[in-house]
N, C-alpha and C positions, 0 to 999 in steps of 0.2 A: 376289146382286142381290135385293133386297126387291122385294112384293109394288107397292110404289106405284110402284117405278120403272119393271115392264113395261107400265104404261101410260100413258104417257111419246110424244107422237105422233113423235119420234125416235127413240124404241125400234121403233115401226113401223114406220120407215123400213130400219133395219136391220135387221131380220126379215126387211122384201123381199127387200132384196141381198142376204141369204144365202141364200136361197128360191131366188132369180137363181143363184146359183153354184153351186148343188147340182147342178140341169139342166145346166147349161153343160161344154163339155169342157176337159178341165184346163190344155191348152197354152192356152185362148182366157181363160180366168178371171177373168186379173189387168187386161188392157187392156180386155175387154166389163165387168166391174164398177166400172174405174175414169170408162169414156164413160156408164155410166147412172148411176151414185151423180151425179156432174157435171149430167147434165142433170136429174137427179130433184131436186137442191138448187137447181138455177136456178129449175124451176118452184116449190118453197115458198118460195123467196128472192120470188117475185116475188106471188105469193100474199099475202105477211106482209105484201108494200109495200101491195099494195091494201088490205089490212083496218088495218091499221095495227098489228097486236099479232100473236102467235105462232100460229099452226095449232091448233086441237085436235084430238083423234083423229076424229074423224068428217070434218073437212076434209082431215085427212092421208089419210086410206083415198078419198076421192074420188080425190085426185091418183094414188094407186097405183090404184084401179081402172081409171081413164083409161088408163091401161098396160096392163092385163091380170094374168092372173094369172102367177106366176112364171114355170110350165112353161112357160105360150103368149111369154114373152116371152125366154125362152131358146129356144124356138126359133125366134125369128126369126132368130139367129144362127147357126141350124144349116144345112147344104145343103139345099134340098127335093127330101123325097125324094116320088115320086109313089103308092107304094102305101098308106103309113098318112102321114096329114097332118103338118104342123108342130105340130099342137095336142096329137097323143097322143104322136110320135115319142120324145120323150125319155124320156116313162116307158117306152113299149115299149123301148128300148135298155137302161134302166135295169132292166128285170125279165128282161130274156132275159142279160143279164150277170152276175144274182142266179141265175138258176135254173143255167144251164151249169157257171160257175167257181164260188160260193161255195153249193151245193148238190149237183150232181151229181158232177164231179170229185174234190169231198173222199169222200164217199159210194163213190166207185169206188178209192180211194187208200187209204180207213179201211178199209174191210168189205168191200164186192166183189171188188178184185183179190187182199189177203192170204187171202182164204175162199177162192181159184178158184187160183192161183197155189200156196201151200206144199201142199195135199194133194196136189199132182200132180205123176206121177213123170217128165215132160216138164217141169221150171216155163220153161224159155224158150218152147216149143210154148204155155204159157197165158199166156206172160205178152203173148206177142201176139196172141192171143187175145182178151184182158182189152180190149188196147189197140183191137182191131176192135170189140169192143162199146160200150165206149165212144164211138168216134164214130159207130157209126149212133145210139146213144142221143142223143147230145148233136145230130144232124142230126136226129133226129125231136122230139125237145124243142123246138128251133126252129122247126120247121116250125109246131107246134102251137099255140107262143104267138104267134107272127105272126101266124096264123090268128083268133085268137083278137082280138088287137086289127085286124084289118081288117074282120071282123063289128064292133068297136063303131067303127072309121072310118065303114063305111057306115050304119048305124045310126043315125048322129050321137049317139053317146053322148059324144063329145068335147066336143059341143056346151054340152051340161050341164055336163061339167066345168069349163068353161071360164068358164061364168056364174058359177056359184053358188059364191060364196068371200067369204070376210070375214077381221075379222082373226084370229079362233079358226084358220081353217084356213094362218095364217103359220107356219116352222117353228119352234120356241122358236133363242135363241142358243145357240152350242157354250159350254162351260162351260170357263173358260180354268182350263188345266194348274197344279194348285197344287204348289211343291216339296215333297220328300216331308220330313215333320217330323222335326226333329231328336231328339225324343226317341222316337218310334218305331222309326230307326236306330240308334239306343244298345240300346235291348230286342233289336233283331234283333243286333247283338253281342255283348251278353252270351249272348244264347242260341247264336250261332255256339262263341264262348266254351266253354262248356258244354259244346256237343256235342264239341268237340274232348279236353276232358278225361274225358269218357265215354268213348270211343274208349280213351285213352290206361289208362282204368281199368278196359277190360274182359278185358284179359289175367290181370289179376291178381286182379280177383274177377269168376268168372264169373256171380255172383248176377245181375250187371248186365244182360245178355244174356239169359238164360234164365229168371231168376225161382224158385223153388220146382224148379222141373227140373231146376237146377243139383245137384237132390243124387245122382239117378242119368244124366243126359244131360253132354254136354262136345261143343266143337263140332270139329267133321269138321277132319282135315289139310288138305280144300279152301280152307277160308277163310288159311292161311298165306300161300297167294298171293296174297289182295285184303285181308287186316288194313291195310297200308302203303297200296296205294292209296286204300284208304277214308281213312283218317286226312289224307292229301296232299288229297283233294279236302274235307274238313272243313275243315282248313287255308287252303285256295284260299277257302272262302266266309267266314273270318274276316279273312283279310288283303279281299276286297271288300267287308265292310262296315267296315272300317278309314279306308280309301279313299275309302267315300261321308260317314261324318262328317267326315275330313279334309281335303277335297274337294266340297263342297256344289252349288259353282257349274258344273262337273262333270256335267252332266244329261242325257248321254249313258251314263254309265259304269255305273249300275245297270240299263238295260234289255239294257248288251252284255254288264256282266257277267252276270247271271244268265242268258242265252241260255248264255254260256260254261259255267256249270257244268250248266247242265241238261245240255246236250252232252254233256262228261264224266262227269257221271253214266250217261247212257245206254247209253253205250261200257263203263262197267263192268258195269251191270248185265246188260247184254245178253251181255257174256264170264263172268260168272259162271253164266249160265244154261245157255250153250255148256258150260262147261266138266261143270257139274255132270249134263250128258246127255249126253256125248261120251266114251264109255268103251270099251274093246272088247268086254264078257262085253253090253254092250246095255242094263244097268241104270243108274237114276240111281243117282250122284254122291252119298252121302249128305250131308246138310249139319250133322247133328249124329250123332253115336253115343254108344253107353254107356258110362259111365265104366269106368276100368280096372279101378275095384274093384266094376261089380257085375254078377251071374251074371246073363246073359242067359234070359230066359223068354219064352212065345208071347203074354203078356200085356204084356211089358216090348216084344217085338219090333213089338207091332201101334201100344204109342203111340209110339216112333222111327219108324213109316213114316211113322203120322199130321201127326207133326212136322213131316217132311222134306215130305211132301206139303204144308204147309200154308205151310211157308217157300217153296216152290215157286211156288204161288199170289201167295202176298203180293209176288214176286222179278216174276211175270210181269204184277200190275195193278201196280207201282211201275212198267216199263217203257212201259204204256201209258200212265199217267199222264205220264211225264215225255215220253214223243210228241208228248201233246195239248199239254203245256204250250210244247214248243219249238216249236212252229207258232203257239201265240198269244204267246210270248215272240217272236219272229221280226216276227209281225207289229205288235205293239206298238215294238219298234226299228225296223221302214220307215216306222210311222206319226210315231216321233216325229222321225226325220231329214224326214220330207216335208212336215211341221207345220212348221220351220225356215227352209224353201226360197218358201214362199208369200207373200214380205213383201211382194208389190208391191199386194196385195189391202188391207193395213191402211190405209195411208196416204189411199187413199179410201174406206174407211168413217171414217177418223175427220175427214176435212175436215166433213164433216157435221155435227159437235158443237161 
């Protein structure tokens, strides 16, 4: 969307209503923006009659001011409640459901329970534990933001808010979903491609793998047992993007496929880790050793631990990494099944044009 078209006084119009729907609760969305887009178009429908030509933006932001600003007019549709107004109500909802779920809980999920929970030789005793501090935390959070916006209820800082807005403070439009391009699915297959014949060419020269170390290092009898699964999940992420060029229209299949292999990668990597610290003498698993033909020394033995210690590392930030990614791969496929579901919202934004 060009620069001349966002100020367009029907681009203002639709700024509101989605400004409106932001506040608004999800099951009420679709019928509360389809009864105010409606009456918001009767009033500049009847507006045009009287001037005889189309609105400009400074008569369109009159008719939306006469309304109110977004939050105050999505809450009128909300219940009233009597301790913080209709005028703050929605953002307060809106910031006590940002700080609890998309702040504290990940925070207690990421880094507080796994730090309190594995070093402890009880982990069920912490793991409810974990879970008891948790929710005094998240009832004292609450307590406090409540707190917080009932000082600015009494205050009347609401009051302010509710004045002072134009059209800089409407929210820009969401940026509609463009398909992912054809020729940068082609580059992700050939490189799928690739990695799969890597795979296939590291048995037979180990240069591939190791580099330069290949002349006294060769890798551990551990990796026998995940050669084959690694190559099957290279495999799995060449036949997906196979899929996605053959299949375009398909615009569900690369947010599930790629959840799906993150998954599976996790599961291996995570048993590879197990496996390479689960020994009986108590030492790691090594992941490379010295080749058969060369004499071990205290200098040859310290860079092999270096080694293993460093594949270690690299084994246990791939695991985190692919954590983080399956939570925002996760939530990228709820987002875009829930994008799908809201059709009954367009039809009345677009009577408007």
């Amino acid at each position: 969307m060009s620069k001349s078209s966002k100020s367009k006084p029907s681009e203002l119009l639709e700024r509101y209503l989605y400004g409106v729907k932001f506040w608004l609760p999800k099951k009420q969305q679709a019928d509360i923006i389809a009864e105010l887009s409606e009456d918001l178009h009767s009033q500049v429908e009847d507006k045009e009659t009287e001037l005889g030509r189309p609105l400009d933006e400074d008569e369109m932001m009159a008719i939306l001011k006469r309304c109110g600003t977004p939050m105050l007019v999505a809450s009128r549709y909300r219940p009233q409640t009597q301790l913080i107004g209709p005028a703050l109500f929605p953002i307060y909802w809106f910031v006590l459901k940002l700080v609890l779920f998309w702040v504290l809980v990940p925070i207690f999920v990421v880094a507080v329970g796994p730090a309190l929970i594995l070093p402890a030789a009880n982990r069920a005793g912490a793991f409810f534990g974990v879970l008891g501090t948790l929710w005094t935390t998240l009832f004292t959070t609450a307590a406090i933001v409540t707190l917080v916006f009932v000082v600015l209820e009494r205050t009347g800082a609401a009051l302010d808010m509710t004045e002072k807005w134009g059209k800089c403070s409407l929210p820009p439009l969401p940026k509609q979903p463009q398909p992912p391009s054809t020729t940068h699915t082609i580059f992700e297959l050939v490189f799928a491609l690739f990695g799969v014949l890597y795979l296939l060419a590291v048995p037979h020269y180990p240069f591939l793998l190791l580099g330069p170390l290949s002349a006294f290092l060769k890798p551990a009898p551990l990796w026998n047992s995940f050669y084959w699964p690694l190559v099957v999940l290279a495999c799995l992420s060449l036949v997906r993007h196979l899929i996605q060029v053959a299949r375009t229209e398909w615009t569900w299949f690369a947010p599930a496929s790629q959840l799906f292999s993150t998954v599976v990668g996790l599961v291996v990597v995570k048993y590879l880790i197990d496996v390479a610290s689960k020994i009986p003498n108590g030492e790691w698993h090594p992941f490379v050793v010295l080749a058969n033909s060369i004499q071990p020394t205290a200098q040859l033995t310290r860079v092999v631990a270096i080694v293993n210690v460093s594949i270690l590392i690299a084994l246990a930030g791939t695991w985190l990494g692919l954590s983080i990614a399956a939570v925002v791969q996760t939530w990228q496929l709820v987002h875009h099944f829930r994008k799908r579901t809201p059709q009954a919202v367009d039809p009345a934004v677009s009577r408007l044009f």
